[in-house]
VOLUMBA-158734 format. One record per residue (C-alpha): residue number from 1; residue in three letters; x, y negated, z negated. Coordinates in nm, 4 decimals, always signed. Each point is the difference from the previous one (the first is absolute). Layout:
% residues N
+-----+-----+----------+----------+----------+
|   i |  aa |       xx |       yy |       zz |
+-----+-----+----------+----------+----------+
| NUM | ALA |        X |        Y |        Z |
...
+-----+-----+----------+----------+----------+
% end
This chain:
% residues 222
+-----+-----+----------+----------+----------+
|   i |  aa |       xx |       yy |       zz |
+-----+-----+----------+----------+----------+
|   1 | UNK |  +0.0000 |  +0.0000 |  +0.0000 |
|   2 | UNK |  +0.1345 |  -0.3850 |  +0.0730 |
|   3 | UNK |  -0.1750 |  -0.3421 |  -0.0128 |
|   4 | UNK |  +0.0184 |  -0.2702 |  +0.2829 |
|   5 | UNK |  -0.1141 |  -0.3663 |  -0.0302 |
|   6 | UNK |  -0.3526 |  -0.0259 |  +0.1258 |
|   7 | UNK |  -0.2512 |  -0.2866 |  -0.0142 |
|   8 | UNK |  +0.2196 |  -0.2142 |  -0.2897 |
|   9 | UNK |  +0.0071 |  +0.3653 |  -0.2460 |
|  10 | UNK |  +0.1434 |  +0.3548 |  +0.0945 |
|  11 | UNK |  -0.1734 |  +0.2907 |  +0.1787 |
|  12 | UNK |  +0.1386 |  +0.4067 |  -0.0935 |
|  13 | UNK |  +0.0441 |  +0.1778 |  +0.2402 |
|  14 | UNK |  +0.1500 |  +0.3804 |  +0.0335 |
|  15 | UNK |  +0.3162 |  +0.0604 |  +0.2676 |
|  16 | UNK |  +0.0887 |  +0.2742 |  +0.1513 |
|  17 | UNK |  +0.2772 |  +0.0426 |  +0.2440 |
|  18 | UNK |  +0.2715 |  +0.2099 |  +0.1006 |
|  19 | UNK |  +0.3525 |  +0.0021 |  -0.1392 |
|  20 | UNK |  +0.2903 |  -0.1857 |  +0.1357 |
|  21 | UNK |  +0.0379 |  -0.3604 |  +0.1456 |
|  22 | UNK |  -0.2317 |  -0.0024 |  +0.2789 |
|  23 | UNK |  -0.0939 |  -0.1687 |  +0.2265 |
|  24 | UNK |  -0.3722 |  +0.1830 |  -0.0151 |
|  25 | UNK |  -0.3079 |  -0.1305 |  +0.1075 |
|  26 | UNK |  -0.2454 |  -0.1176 |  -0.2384 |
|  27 | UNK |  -0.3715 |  +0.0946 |  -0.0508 |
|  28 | UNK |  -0.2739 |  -0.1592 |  -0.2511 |
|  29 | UNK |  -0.1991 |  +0.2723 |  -0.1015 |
|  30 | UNK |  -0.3882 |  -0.1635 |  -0.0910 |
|  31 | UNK |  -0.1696 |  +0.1662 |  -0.2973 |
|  32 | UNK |  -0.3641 |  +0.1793 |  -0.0033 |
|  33 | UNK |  -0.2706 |  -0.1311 |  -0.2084 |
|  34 | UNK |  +0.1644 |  +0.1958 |  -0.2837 |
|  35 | UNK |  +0.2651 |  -0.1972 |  -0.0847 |
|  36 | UNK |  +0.3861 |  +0.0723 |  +0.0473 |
|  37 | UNK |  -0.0010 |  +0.3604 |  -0.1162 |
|  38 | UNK |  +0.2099 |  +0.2536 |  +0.0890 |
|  39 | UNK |  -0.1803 |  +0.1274 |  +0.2938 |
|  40 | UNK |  +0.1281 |  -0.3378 |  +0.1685 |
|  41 | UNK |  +0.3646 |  +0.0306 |  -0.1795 |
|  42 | UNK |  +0.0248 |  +0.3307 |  +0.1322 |
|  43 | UNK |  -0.0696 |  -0.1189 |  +0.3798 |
|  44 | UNK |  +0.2907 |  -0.2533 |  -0.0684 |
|  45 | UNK |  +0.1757 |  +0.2631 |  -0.1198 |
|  46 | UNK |  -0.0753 |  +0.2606 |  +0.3302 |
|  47 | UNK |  +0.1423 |  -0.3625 |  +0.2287 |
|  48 | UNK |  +0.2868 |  -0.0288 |  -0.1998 |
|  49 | UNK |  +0.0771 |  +0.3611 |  +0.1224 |
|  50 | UNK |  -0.0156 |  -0.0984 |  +0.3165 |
|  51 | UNK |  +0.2013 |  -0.2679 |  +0.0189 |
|  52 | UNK |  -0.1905 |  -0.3014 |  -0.0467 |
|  53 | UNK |  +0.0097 |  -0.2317 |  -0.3555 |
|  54 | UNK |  -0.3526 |  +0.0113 |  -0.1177 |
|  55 | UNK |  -0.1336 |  -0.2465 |  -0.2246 |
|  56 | UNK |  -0.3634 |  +0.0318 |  -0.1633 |
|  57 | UNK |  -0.1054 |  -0.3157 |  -0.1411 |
|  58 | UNK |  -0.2385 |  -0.0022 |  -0.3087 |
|  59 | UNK |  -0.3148 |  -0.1861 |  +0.0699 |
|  60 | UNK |  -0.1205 |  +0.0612 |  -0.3134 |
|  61 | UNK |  +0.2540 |  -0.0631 |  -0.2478 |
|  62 | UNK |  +0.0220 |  +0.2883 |  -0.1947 |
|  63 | UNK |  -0.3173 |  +0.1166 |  +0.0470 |
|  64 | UNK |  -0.1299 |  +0.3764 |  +0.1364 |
|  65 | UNK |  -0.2961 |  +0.1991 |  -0.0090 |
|  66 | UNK |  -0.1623 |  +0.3204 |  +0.1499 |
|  67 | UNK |  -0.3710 |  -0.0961 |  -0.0687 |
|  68 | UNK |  -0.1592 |  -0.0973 |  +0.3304 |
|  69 | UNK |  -0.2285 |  -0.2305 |  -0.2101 |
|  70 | UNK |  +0.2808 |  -0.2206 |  -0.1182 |
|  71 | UNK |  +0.2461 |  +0.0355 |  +0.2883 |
|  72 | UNK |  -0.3069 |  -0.1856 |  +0.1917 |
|  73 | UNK |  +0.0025 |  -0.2720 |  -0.3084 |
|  74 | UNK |  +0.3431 |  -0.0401 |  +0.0207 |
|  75 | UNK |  -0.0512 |  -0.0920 |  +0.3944 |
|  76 | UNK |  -0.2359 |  -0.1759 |  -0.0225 |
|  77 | UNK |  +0.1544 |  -0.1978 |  -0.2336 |
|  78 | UNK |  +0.3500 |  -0.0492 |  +0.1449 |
|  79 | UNK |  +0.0769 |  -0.3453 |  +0.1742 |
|  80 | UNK |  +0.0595 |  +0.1128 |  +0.3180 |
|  81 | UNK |  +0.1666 |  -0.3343 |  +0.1471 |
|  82 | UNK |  +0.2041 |  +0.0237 |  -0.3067 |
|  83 | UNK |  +0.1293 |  +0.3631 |  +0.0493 |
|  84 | UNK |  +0.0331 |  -0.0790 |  +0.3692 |
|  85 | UNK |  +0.2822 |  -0.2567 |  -0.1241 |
|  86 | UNK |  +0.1465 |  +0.2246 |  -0.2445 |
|  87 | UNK |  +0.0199 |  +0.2709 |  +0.3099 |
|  88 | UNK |  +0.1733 |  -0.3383 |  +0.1955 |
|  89 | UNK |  +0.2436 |  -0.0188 |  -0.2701 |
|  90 | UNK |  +0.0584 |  +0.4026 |  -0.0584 |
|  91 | UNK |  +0.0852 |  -0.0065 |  +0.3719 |
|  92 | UNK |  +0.2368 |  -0.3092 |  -0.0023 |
|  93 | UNK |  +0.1425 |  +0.1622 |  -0.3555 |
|  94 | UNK |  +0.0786 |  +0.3150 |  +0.1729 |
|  95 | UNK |  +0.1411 |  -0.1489 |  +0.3629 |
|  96 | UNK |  +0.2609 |  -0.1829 |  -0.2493 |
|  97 | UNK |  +0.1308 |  +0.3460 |  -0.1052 |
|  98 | UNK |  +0.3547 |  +0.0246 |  +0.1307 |
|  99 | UNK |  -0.0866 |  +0.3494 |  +0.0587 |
| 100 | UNK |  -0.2385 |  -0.1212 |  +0.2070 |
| 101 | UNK |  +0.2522 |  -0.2155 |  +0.2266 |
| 102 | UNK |  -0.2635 |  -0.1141 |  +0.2521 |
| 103 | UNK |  -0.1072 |  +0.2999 |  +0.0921 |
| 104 | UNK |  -0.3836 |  -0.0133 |  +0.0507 |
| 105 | UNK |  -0.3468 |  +0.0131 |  -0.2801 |
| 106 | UNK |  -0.3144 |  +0.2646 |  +0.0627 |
| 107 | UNK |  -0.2656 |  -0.0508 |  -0.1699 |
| 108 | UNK |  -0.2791 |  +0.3032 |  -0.0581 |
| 109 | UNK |  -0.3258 |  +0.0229 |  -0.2650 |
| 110 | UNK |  -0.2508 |  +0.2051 |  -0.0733 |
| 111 | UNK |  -0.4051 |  -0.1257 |  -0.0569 |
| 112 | UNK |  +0.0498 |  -0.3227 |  -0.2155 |
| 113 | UNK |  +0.3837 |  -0.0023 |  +0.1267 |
| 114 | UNK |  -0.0532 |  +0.1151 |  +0.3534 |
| 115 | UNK |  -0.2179 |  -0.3133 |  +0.0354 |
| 116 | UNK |  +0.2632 |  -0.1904 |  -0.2286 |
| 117 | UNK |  +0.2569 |  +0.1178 |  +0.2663 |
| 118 | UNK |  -0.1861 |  -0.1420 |  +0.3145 |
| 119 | UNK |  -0.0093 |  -0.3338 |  -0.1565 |
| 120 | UNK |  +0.3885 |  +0.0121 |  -0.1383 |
| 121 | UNK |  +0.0908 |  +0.0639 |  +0.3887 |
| 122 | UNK |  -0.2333 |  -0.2841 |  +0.1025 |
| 123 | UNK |  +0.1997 |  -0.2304 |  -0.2965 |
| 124 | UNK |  +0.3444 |  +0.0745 |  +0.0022 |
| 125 | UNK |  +0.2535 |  +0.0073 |  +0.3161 |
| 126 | UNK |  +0.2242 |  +0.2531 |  -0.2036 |
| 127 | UNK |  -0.2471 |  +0.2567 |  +0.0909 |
| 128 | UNK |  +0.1028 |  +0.1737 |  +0.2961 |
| 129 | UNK |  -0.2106 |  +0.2806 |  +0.0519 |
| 130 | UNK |  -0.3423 |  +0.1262 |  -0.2562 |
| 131 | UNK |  -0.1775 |  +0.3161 |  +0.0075 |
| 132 | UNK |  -0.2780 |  -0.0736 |  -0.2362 |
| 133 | UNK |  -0.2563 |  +0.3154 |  -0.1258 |
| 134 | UNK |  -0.3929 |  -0.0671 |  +0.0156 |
| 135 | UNK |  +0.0039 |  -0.3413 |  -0.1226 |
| 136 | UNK |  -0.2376 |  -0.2878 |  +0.0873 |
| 137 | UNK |  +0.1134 |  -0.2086 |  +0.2458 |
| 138 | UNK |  +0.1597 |  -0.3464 |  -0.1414 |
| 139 | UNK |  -0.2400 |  -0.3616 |  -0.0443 |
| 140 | UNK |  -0.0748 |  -0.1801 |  +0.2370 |
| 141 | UNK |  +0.0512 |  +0.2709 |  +0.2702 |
| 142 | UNK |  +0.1602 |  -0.3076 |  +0.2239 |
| 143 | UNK |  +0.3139 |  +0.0217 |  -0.2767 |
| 144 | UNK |  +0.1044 |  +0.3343 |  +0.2752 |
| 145 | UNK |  +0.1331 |  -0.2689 |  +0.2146 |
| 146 | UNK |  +0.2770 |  -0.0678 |  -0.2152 |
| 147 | UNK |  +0.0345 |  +0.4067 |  +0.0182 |
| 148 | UNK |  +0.3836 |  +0.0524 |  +0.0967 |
| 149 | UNK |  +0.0560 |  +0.3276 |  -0.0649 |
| 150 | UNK |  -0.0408 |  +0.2898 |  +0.2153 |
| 151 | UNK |  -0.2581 |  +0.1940 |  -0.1741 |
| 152 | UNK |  -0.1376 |  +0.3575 |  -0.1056 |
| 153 | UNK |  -0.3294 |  +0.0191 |  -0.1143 |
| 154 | UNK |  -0.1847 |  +0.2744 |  -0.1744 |
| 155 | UNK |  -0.3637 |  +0.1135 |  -0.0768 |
| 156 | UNK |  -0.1986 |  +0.2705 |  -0.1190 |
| 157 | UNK |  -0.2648 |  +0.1061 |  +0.1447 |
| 158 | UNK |  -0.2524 |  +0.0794 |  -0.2464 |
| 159 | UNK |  +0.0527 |  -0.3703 |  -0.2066 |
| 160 | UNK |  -0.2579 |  -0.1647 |  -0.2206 |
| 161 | UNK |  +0.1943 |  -0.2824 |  -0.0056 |
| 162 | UNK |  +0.1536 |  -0.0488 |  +0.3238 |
| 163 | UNK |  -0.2745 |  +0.1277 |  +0.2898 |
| 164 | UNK |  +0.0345 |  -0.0128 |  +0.3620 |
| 165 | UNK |  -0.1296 |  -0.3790 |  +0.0076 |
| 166 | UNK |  +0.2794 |  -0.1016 |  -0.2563 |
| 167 | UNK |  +0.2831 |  +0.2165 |  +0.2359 |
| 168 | UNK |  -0.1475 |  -0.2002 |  +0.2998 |
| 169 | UNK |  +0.0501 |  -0.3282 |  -0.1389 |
| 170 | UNK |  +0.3362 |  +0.0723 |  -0.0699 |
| 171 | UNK |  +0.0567 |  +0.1229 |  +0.2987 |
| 172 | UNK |  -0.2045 |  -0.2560 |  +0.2099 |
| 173 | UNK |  +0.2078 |  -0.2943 |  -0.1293 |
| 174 | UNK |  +0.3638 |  +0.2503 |  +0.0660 |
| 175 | UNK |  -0.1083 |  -0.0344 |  +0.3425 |
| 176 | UNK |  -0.1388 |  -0.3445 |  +0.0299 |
| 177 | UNK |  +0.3436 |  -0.1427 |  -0.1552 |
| 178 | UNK |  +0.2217 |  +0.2378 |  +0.2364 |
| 179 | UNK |  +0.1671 |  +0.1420 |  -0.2669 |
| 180 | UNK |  +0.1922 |  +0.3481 |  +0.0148 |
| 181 | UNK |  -0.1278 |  +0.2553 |  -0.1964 |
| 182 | UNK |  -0.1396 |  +0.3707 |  +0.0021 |
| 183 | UNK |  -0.3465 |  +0.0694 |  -0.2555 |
| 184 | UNK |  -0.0633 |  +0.3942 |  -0.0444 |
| 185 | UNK |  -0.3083 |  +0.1267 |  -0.1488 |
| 186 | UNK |  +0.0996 |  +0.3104 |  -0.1736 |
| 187 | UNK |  -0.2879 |  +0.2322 |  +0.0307 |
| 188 | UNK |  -0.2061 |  +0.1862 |  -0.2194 |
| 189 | UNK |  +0.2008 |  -0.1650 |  -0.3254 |
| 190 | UNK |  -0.1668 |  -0.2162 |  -0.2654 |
| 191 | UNK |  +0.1506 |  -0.3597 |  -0.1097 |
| 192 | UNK |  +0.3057 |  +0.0748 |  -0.2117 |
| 193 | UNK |  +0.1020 |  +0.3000 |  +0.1845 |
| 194 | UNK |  +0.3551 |  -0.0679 |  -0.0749 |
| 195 | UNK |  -0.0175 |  +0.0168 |  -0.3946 |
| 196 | UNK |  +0.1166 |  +0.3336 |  -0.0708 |
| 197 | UNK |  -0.0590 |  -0.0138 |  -0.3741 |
| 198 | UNK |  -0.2792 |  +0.0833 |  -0.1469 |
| 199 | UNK |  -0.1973 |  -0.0354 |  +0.2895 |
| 200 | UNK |  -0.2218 |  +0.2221 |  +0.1725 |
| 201 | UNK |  -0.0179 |  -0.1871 |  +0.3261 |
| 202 | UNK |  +0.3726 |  +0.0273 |  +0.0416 |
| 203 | UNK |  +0.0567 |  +0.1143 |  +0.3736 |
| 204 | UNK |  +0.3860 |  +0.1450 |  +0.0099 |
| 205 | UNK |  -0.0282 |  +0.0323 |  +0.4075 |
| 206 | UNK |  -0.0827 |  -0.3567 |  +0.0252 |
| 207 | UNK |  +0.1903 |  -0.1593 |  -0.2697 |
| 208 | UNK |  +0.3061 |  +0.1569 |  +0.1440 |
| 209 | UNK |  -0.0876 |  -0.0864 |  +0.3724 |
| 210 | UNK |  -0.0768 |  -0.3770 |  -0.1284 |
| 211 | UNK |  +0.3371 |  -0.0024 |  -0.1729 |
| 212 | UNK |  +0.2176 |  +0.0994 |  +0.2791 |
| 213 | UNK |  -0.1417 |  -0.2780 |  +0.2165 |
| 214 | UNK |  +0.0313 |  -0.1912 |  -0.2275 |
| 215 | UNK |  +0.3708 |  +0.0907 |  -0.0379 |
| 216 | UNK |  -0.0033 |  -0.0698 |  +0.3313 |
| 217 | UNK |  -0.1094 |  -0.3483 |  +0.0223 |
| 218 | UNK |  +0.2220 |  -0.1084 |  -0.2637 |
| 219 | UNK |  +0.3363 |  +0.1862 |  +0.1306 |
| 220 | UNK |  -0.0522 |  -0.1535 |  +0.3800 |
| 221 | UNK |  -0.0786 |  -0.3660 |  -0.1688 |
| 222 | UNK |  +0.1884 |  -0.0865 |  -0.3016 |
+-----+-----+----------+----------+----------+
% end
């Protein structure tokens, strides 16, 4: 765990990243609605064996749960303009690590922090590529013009949260702003698909598929 300056305070966050000098490319991992738990850690951790310095910033300040009812509470309650700074600053933070040494940021997320990623990529420069996971797309929509990453997006198909007129707006304003990007809707999973603890909607074919192209994304662009 390590702090960096955010919004006149500090923001935690948890690093993970390979051993040695560098350079590596960088990725902000977003957090679910759960808080920074060790599901998310854990991702950072499977990046940092691949060669990339992962950093997980904690939008919540200490604070986890694995009750649906107050994970939604604790979302609904963030300041999302707030932790879209803090993600601003987490990304300038970690493209100032001389392991680092301008090689370039990812960004990915997953529900709250696949949304959280869209709108990072929209914010900050730094961001160089973003593969965010079933997320809502960022607001306004017209922010996607600022979009200059190459993006990969992904969806479930069986969502409660994010349906087929969600995907197309998403989509719809991808192609309006001529941005490069490739959206797959993974089929027959369930939002979340890519948890794989403690979750029954876990779906190991398509987490794995997702994962590699997302791999993929990030080694050809950062």
């Amino acid at each position: 765990m390590v702090e960096f300056r955010s919004n006149g305070s500090t923001t935690p966050g948890f690093l993970a990243r390979p051993e040695g000098d560098g350079p590596y490319p960088g990725v902000i991992v977003i957090q679910e609605w759960w808080g920074l738990n060790d599901n998310i850690k854990d991702i950072a951790r499977r990046f940092a064996q691949e060669g990339f310095a992962a950093f997980a910033p904690d939008l919540y300040h200490g604070r986890v749960t694995r009750e649906p009812d107050q994970a939604q509470k604790m979302m609904m309650t963030l300041d999302m303009p707030l932790a879209a700074r803090e993600l601003v600053k987490a990304t300038e933070y970690l493209a100032a690590q001389e392991y680092i040494g301008n090689r370039g940021i990812g960004a990915t997320g997953f529900c709250m922090g696949g949304g959280l990623a869209m709108r990072l990529a929209c914010e900050s420069p730094l961001i160089k590529a973003v593969a965010p996971f079933y997320g809502f797309p960022p607001e306004p929509i017209d922010i996607i013009q600022n979009l200059g990453a190459k993006a990969f997006v992904v969806f479930a198909e069986h969502d409660d949260w994010i349906g087929p007129a969600v995907r197309d707006k998403l989509q719809q304003a991808l192609m309006e702003h001529n941005k490069q990007y490739e959206m797959k809707v993974y089929p027959g999973t369930h939002h979340g698909f890519f948890r794989d603890v403690d979750n029954p909607q876990h779906d190991a074919a398509a987490s794995r598929d997702a994962w590699e192209r997302m791999l993929k994304l990030f080694g050809e662009n950062l």
